[in-house]
C-alpha positions in Angstrom: 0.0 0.0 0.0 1.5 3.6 -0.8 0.8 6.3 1.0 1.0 10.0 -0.8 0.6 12.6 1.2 -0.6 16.3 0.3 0.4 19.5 2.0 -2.5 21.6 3.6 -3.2 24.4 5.9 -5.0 21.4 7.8 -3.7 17.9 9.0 -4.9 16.0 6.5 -5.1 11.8 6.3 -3.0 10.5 3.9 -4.5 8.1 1.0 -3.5 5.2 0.5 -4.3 3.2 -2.9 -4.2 -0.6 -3.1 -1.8 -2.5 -5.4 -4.0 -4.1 -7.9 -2.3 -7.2 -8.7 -2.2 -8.1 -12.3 -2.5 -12.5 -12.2 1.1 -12.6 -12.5 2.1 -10.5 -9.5 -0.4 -12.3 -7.7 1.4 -15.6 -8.8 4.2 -13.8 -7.7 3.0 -12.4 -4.7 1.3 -15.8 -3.1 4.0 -17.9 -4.3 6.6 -15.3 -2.6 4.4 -15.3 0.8 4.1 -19.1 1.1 7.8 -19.2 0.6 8.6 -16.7 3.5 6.0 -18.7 5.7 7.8 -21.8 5.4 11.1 -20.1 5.8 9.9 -18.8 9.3 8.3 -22.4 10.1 12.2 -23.7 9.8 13.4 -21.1 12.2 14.6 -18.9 10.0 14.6 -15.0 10.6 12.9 -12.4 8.4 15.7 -11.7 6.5 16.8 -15.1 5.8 13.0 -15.5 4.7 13.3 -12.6 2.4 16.5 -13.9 1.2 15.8 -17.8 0.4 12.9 -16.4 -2.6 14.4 -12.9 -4.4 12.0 -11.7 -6.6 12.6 -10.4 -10.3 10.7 -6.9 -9.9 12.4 -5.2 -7.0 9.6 -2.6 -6.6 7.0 -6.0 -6.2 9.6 -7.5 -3.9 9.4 -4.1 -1.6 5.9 -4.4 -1.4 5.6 -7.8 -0.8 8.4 -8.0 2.0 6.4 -5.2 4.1 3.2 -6.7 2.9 4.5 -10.0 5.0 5.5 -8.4 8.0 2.2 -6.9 8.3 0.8 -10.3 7.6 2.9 -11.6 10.3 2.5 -8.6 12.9 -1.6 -9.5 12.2 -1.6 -13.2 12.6 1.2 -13.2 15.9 0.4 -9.6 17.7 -3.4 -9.6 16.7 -4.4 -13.0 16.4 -1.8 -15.3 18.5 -1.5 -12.0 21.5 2.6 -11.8 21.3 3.6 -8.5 22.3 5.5 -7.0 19.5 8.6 -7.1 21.4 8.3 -11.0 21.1 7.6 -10.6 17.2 10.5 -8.6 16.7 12.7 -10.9 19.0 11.1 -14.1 17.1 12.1 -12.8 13.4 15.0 -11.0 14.6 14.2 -7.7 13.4 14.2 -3.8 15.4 11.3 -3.4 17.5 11.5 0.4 16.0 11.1 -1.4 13.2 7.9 -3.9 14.1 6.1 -1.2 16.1 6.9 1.9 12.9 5.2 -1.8 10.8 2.4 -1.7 13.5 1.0 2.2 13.9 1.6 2.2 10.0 -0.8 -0.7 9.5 -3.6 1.2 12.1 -3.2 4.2 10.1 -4.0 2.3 7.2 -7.3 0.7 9.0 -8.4 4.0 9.9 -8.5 5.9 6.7 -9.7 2.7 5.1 -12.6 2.9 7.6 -12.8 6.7 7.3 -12.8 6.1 3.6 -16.1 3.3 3.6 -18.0 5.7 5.7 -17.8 8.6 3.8 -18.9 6.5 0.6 -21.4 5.2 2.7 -22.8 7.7 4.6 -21.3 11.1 3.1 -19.1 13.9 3.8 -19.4 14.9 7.8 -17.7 18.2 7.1 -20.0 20.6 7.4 -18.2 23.1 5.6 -18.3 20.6 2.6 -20.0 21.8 -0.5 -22.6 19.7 -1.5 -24.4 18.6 -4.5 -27.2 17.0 -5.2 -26.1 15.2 -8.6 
């Protein structure tokens, strides 16, 4: 996910737009994830993960190596309750690093959120203009 953010008198949310995946990167990417996964079921760390499958595109390979480490914050800090401490101890990476992973991946969740409820329900700025097209 990329973030772009735009300079305004107000703090604004930064956007984010979704990767869409043409069916080769998403050969590439599912391929490259159950690769990593295995990796870390051997006891290897993130790096060695990252570094037992290259991939070809190196901008794909970015996104799909902090793609996982979201993946894995979700399924060990979320779903398994590890603190992140333990998740950066178990793939031997920074904390900094895990918890920068972490507040980027709520950020995400709330302008996603943000984002559904103003399609949903409209614009709650009242100083919006409106249309009635």
């Amino acid at each position: 996910m990329k973030k772009s953010k735009k300079k305004t008198g107000k703090q604004a949310m930064p956007e984010f737009s979704f990767k869409e995946f043409t069916p080769e990167e998403d050969t590439i990417y599912t391929e490259a994830v159950n690769r990593f996964r295995e990796a870390l079921a051997t006891g290897k760390t993130l790096r060695q993960a990252y570094d037992s499958h290259p991939i070809q595109d190196k901008e794909l390979e970015t996104f799909i190596h902090a793609d996982f480490l979201k993946i894995i914050i979700a399924e060990r800090h979320f779903a398994g309750q590890q603190t992140l401490d333990q998740v950066a101890q178990d793939l031997s990476v920074s904390v900094k690093l895990v918890k920068e992973t972490y507040a980027r991946m709520l950020q995400e969740v709330g302008v996603s959120a943000a984002n559904q409820f103003g399609r949903e329900f409209g614009d709650m700025n009242p100083d919006a203009v409106k249309t009635n097209d």
